[in-house]
C-alpha positions as a Python dict, from the first residue, in 0.01 Angstrom:
ca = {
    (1, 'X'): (0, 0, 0),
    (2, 'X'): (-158, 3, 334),
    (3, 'X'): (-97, 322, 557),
    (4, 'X'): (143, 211, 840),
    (5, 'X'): (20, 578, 1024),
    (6, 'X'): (-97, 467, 1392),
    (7, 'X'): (-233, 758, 1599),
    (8, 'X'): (-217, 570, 1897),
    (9, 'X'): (174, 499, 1876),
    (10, 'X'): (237, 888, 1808),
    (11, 'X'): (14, 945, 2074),
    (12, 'X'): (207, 759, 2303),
    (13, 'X'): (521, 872, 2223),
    (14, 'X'): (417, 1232, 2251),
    (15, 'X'): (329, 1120, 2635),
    (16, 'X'): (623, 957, 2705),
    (17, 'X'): (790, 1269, 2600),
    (18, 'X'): (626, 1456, 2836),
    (19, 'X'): (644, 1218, 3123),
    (20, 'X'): (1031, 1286, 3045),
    (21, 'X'): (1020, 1652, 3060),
    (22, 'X'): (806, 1654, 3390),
    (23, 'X'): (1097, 1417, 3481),
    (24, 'X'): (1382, 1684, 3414),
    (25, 'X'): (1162, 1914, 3582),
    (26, 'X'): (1153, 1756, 3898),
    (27, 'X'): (1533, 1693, 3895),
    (28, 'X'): (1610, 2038, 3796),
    (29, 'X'): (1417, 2117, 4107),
    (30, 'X'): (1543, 1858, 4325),
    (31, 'X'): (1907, 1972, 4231),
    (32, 'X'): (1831, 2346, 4292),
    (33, 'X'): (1641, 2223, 4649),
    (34, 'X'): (1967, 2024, 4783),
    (35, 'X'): (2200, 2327, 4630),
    (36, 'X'): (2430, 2093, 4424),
    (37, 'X'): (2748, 2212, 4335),
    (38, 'X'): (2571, 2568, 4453),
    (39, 'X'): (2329, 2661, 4182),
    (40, 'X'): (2045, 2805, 4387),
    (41, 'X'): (2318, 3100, 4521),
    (42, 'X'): (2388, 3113, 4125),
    (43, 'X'): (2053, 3083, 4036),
    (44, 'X'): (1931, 3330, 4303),
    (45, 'X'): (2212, 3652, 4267),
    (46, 'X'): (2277, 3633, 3891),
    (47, 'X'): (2110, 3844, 3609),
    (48, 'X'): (2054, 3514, 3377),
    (49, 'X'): (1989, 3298, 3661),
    (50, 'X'): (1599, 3206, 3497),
    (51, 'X'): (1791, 3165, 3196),
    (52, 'X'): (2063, 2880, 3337),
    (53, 'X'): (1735, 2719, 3480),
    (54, 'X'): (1560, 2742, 3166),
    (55, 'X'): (1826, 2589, 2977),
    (56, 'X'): (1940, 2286, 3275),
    (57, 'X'): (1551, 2185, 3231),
    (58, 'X'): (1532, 2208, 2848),
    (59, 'X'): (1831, 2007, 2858),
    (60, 'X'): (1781, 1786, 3078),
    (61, 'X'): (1385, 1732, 2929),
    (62, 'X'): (1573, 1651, 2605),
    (63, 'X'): (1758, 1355, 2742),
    (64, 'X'): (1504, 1253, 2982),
    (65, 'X'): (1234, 1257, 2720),
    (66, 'X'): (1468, 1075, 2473),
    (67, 'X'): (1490, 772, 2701),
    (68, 'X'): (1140, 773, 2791),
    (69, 'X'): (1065, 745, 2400),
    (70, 'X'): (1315, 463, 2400),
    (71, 'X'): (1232, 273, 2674),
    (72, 'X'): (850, 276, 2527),
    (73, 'X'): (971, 142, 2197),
    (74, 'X'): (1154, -120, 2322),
    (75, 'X'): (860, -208, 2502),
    (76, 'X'): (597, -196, 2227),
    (77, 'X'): (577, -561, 2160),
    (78, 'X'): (663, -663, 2538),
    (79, 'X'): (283, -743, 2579),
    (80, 'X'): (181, -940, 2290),
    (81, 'X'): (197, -1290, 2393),
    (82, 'X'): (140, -1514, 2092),
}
């Protein structure tokens, strides 16, 4: 039974996972930076203000990575031109 293991597919994944996090991150930022709905005041004067960051980014990297994995999968075979 041949090993269907490719270290270059989990190696891709793993970046598009972190292209998605470094994605969230930037939003995160950019939503703090324009003060929507007034989380840098939030952010700023409250005691778990790192923490609500913390957790809008891990979040937000969870769903950001998730479609970056996706949207590499569905475009494994989008090359190959037989």
């Amino acid at each position: 039974m041949p090993n269907s293991y490719d270290p270059s597919l989990i190696r891709s994944l793993r970046l598009q996972g972190v292209w998605g996090a470094l994605a969230a991150a930037v939003f995160a930022a950019l939503l703090l930076y324009f003060n929507v709905m007034h989380l840098w005041p939030f952010v700023s004067h409250s005691d778990i203000g790192v923490f609500a960051v913390l957790l809008l980014w891990t979040m937000m990297g969870c769903s950001f990575g998730t479609v970056q994995i996706a949207y590499a999968v569905m475009h494994i075979g989008a090359d190959r031109r037989d």
